[in-house]
Backbone as a ProteinNet text record, in pm:
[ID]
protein_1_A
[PRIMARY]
XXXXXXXXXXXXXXXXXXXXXXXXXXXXXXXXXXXXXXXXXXXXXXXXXXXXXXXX
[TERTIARY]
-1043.5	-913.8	-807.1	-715.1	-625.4	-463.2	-419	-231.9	-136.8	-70.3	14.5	129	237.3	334.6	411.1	476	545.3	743.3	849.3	955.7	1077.6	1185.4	1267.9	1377.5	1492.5	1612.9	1707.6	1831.4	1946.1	2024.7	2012.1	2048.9	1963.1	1880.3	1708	1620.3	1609.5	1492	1374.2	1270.3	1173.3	1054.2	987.8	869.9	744.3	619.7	531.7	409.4	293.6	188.1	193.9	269.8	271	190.2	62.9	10	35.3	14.7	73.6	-34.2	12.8	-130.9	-15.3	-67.8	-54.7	-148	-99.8	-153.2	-174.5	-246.3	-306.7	-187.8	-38	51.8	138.3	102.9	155.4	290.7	279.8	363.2	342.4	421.4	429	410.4	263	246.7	235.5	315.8	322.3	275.2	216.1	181.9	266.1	417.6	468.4	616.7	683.4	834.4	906.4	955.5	1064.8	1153.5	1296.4	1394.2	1372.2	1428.5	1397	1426.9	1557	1535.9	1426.9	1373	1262.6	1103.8	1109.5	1015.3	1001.8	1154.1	1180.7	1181.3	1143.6	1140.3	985.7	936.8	768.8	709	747.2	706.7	702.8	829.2	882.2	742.7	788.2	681.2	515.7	499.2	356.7	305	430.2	392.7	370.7	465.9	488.3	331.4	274.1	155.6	19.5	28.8	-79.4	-52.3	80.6	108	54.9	65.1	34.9	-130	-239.6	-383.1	-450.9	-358.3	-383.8	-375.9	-280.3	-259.3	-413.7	-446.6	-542	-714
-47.9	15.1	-93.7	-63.9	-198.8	-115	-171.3	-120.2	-99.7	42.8	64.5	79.3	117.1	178.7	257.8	386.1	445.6	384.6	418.4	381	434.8	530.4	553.4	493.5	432.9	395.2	466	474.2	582.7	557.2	445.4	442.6	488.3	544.2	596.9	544.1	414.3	355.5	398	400	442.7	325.1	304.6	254.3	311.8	317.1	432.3	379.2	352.1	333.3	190.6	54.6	-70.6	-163.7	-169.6	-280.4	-386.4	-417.4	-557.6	-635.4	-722.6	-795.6	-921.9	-997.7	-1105.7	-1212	-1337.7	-1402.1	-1533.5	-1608.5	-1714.9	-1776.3	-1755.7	-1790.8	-1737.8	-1558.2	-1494.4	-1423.6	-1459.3	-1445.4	-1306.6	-1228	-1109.1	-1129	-1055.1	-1033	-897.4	-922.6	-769.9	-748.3	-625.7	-621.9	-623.7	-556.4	-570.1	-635.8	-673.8	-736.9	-592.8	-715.6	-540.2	-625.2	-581.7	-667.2	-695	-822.2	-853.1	-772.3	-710.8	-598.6	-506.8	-488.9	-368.1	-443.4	-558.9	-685.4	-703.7	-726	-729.8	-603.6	-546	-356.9	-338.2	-367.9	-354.8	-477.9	-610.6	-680	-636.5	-574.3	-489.6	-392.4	-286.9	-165	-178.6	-306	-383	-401.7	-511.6	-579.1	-485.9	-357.4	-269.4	-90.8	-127.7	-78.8	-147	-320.8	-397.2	-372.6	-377	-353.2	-231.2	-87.6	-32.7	69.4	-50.2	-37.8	-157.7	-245	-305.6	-244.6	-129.4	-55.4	51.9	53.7	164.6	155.3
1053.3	1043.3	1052.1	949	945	1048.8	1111.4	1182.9	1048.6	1055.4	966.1	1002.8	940.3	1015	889.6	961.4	908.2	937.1	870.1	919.2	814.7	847.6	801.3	869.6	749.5	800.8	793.6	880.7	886.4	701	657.6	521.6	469.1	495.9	347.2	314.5	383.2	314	383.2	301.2	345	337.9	461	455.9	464.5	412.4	440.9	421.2	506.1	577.7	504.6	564.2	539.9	626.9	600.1	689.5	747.1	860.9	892.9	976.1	1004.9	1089.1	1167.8	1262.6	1326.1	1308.8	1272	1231.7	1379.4	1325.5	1468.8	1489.8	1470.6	1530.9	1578.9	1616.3	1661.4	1564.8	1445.1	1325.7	1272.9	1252.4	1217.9	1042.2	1000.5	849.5	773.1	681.5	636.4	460.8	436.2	299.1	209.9	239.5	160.4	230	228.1	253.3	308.2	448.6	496.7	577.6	573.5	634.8	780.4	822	920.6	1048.6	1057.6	1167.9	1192.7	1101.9	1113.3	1132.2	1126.7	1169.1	1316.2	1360.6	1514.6	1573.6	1544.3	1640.8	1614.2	1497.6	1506.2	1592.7	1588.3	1665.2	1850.3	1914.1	2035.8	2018.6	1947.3	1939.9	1961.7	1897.6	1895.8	2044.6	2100.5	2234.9	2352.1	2320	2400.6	2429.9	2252.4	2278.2	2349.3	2310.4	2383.2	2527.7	2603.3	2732.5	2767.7	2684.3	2780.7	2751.6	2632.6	2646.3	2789.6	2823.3	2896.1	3059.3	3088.6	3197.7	3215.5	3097.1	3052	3137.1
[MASK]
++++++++++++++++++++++++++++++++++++++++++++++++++++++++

């Protein structure tokens, strides 16, 4: 199973099941290109699910 994400912006854009991965430098990779704000909130969203399988 590859990490997707869904993501609507208050302007309309729509993102819809865009794979992404981390690469061995901790570098956020994505299948397709998505502006960098929405890079930095999946990167947050990311760290914030490893935190809390790690409570688990």
């Amino acid at each position: 199973m590859r990490p997707t994400f869904i993501c609507e912006t208050i302007s309309g854009g729509n993102f819809e099941n865009i794979a992404f991965r981390f690469n061995s430098r901790w570098e956020l990779e994505t299948e397709q290109p998505v502006p960098d704000y929405i890079r930095k909130q999946l990167i947050s969203a990311y760290k914030i699910y490893e935190n809390q399988n790690k409570l688990d």
